[in-house]
PLY file of the C-alpha trace (Angstrom):
ply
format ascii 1.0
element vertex 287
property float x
property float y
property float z
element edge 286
property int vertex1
property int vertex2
end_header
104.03 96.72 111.68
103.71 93.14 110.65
106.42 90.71 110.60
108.31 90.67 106.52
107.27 87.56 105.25
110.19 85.46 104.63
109.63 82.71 102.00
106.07 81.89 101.06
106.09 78.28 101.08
104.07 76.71 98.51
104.87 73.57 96.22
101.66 73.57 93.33
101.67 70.45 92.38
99.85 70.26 88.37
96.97 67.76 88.06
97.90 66.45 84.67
94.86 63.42 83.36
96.12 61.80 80.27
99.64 63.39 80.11
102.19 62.05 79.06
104.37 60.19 81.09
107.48 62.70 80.56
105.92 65.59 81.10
104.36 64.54 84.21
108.16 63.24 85.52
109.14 66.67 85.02
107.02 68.05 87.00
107.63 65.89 90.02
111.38 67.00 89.11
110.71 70.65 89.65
108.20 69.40 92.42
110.68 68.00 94.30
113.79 70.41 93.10
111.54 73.19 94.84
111.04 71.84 97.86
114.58 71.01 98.00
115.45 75.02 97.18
113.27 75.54 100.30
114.89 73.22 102.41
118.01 74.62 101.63
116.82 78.71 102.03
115.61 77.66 105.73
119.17 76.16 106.62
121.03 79.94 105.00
122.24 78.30 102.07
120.71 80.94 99.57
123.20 80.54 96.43
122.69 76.76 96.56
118.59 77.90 96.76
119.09 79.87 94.13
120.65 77.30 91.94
117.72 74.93 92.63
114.98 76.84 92.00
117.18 78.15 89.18
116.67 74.14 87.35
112.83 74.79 88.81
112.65 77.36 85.89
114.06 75.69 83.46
112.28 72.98 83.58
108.79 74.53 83.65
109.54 78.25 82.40
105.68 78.39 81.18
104.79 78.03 85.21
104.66 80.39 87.76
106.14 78.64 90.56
109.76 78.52 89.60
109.67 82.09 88.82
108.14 83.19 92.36
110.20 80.96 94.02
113.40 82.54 92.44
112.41 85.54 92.77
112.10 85.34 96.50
115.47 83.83 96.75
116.93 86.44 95.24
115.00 89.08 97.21
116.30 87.87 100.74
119.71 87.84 98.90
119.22 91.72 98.55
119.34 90.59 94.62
116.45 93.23 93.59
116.76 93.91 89.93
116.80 90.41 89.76
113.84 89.49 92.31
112.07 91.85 89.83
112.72 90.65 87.12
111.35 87.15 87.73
108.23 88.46 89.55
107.95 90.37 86.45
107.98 86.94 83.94
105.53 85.39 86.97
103.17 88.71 85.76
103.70 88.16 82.38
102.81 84.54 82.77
99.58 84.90 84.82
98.83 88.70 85.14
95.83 88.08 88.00
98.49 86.55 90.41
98.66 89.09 92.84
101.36 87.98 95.42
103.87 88.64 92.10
102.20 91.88 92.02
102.92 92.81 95.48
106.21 90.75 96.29
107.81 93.09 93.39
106.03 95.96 94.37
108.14 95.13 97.87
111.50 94.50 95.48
110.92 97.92 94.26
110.54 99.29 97.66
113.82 98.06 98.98
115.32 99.01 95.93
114.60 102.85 95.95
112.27 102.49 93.65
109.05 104.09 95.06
106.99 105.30 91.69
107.31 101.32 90.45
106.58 100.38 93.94
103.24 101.86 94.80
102.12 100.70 90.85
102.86 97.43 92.08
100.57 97.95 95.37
98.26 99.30 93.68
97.38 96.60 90.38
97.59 94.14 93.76
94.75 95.89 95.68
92.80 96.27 92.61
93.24 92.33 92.52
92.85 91.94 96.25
90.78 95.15 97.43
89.84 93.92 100.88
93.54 93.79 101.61
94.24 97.76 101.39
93.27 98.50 105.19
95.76 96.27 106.28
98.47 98.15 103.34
100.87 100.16 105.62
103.69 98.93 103.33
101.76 101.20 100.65
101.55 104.05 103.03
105.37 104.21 104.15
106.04 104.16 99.64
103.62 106.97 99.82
105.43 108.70 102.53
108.92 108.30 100.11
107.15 109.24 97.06
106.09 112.57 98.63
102.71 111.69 98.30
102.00 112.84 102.17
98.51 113.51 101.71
97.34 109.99 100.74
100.27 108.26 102.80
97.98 109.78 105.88
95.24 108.54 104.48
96.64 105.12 104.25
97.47 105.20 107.74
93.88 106.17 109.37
92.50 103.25 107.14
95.46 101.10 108.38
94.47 102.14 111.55
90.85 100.76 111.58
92.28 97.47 111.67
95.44 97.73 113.73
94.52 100.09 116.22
97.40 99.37 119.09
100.56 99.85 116.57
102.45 102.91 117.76
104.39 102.63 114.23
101.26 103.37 112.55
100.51 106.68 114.53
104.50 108.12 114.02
103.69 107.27 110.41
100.36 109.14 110.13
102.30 111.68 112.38
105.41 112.24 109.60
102.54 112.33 106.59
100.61 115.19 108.48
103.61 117.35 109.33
105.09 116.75 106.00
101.11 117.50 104.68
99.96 120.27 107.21
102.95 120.89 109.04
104.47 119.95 112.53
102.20 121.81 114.83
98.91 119.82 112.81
100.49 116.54 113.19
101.44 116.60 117.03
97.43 117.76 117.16
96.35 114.48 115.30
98.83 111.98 116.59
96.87 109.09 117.31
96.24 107.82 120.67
98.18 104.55 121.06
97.43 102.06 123.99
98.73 98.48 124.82
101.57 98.08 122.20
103.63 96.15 124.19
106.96 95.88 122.03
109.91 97.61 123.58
110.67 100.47 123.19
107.09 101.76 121.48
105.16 103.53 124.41
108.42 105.40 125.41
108.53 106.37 121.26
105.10 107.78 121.38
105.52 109.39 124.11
108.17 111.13 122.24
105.84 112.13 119.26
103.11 113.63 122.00
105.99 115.66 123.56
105.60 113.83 126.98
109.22 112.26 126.91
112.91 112.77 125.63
115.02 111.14 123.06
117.03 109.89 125.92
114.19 107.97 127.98
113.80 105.99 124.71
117.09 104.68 124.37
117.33 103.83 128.25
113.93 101.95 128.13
115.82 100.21 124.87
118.56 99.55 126.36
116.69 97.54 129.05
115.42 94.45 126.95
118.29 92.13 125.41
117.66 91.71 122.01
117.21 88.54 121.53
114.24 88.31 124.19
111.65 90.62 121.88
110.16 90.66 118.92
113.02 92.68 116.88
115.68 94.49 118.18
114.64 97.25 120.69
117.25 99.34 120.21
117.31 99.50 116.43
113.47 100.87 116.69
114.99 103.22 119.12
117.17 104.62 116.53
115.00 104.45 113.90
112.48 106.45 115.33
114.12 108.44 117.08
115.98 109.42 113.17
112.39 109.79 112.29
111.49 112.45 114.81
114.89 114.38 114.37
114.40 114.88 110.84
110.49 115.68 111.47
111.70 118.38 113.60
114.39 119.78 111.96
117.49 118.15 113.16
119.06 116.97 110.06
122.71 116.44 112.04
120.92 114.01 114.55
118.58 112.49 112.21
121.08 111.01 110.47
123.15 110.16 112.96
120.37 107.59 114.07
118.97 106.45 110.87
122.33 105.42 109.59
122.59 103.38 113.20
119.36 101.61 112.43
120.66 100.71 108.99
123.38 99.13 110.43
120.97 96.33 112.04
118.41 96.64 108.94
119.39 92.57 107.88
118.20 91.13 111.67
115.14 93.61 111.37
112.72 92.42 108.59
110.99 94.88 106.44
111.58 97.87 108.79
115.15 97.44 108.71
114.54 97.75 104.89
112.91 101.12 105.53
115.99 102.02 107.99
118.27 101.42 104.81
116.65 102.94 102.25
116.03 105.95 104.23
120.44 105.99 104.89
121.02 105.78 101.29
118.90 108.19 100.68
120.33 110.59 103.33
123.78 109.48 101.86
122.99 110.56 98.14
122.01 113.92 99.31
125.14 114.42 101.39
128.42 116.00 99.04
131.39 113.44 97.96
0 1
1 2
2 3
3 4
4 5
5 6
6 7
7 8
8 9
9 10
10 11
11 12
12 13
13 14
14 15
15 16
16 17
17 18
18 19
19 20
20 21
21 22
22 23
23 24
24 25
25 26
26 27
27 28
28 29
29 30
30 31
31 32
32 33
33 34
34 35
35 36
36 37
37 38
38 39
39 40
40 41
41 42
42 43
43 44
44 45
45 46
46 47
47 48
48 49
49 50
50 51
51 52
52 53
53 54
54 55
55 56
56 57
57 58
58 59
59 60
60 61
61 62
62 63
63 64
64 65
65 66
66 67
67 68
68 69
69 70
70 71
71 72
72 73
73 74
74 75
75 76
76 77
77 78
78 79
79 80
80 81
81 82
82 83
83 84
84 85
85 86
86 87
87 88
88 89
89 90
90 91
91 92
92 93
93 94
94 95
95 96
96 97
97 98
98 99
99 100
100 101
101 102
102 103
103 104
104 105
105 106
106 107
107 108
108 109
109 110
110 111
111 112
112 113
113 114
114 115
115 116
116 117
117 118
118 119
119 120
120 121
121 122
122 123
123 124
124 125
125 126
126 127
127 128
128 129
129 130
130 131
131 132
132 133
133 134
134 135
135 136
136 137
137 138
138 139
139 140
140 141
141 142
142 143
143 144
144 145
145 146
146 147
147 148
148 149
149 150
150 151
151 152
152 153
153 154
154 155
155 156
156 157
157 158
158 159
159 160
160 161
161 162
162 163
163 164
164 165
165 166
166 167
167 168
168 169
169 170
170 171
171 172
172 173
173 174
174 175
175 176
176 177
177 178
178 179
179 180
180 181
181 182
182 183
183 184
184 185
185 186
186 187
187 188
188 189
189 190
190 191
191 192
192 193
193 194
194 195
195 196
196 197
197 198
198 199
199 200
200 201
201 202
202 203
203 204
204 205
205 206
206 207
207 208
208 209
209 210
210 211
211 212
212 213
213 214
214 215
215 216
216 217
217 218
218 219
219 220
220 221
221 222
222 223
223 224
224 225
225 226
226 227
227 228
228 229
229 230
230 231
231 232
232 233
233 234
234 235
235 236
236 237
237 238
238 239
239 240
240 241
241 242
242 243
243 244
244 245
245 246
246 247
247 248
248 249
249 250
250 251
251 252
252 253
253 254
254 255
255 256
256 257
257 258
258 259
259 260
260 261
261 262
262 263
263 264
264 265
265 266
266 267
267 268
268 269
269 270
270 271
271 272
272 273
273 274
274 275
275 276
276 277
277 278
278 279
279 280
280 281
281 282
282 283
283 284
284 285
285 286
């Protein structure tokens, strides 16, 4: 799946002709207050982000930018109801802008919240239709909201324009078996060649039966970390949670989801998915 966007970086600067002189000052204030909140976001100073983009609002609360830029903020501080909130007065302000549209559709996501979520997706595609093939975020809410049916559909049109992505086919694959059942999805997995992340061949291998949990997490265990794109062994545990509970193992399943959520902050959006998926298993388990 693609990289999680961290910050979109974008300053709008307002072409004001025969303004006054105040109002245009404040906008090179929140101009320059914005790119500051940026500055500071990219060195992992997020409350002192927050507190600039914070003055970005209040001095142009009639303007998107502040609001989106806040809102962000507050997202990669794992601030939800608040990254919602704002993307939600960035809507109200200018309800065709459809990055607020889909940045809180995301919010909701991470927050549990996958009815809101896919709402979200959805007013977004209707504002940016040529975008849904390339939508898996919409087809793992699908997959949460029980809607496995059209989370596999999602997935086959995903897969029309990302057609080497082994997450893609264990995605399809969980929609089908949730759908049809297990024997109808290992029929329909999709062929996979040339993903060359670590440790994805060895994971659908697993789906298509032709290896064992175990020769994914030695293949993981191979690659360091740091030298591939995410964490090898976190998609080993995530995916290998994902085919326990697709085949019935509840005791493992959870055993490996809840050790992918432990990495989900070094693993973008996917780690995202690896926590909501262990606080989900968590509410279901007795206290």
């Amino acid at each position: 799946m693609r990289p999680f966007h961290l910050i979109l970086v974008f300053v709008v600067l307002l072409s004001i002709l025969g303004a006054g002189t105040r109002v245009k000052a404040a906008d090179d204030d929140a101009a320059t207050l914005a790119q500051q909140a940026i500055a500071a976001a990219q060195k992992g100073d997020l409350p002192q982000a927050i507190t600039l983009a914070t003055r970005v609002v209040e001095l142009e609360p009639k303007q998107t930018r502040g609001w989106l830029l806040r809102g962000r903020l507050y997202d990669r501080q794992h601030e939800l109801a608040k990254a919602a909130a704002d993307f939600s007065s960035a809507i109200k302000l200018d309800p065709e802008l459809a990055e607020a549209w889909e940045e809180r559709g995301e919010a909701w996501f991470k927050a549990g919240k996958f009815a809101e979520a896919l709402t979200d997706f959805d007013a977004y595609l209707r504002l940016m239709p040529e975008q849904k093939p390339y939508h898996w975020q919409r087809g793992i809410a699908l997959y949460y909201a029980g809607r496995f049916a059209d989370g596999k559909r999602q997935f086959e049109l995903h897969q029309t324009v990302n057609k080497h992505d082994v997450e893609n086919a264990v995605w399809h694959f969980l929609c089908t078996a949730r759908a049809e059942g297990l024997e109808a999805a290992r029929k329909q997995l999709i062929p996979i060649d040339n993903d060359p992340r670590v440790p994805m061949a060895k994971v659908h291998e697993l789906f298509a039966g032709k290896a064992k949990p175990k020769d994914v997490l030695a293949v993981a265990r191979t690659v360091p970390a740091k030298s591939a794109a995410g964490e090898p062994l976190f998609y080993a545990h995530l995916y290998l949670g994902i085919y326990f509970e697709a085949t019935g193992d509840t005791k493992q399943a959870r055993e490996f989801i809840l050790k992918a959520a432990e990495r989900a902050k070094e693993n973008g959006y996917m780690g995202d998915v690896a926590r909501v998926h262990a606080e989900l298993l968590r509410s279901k388990t007795p206290r």
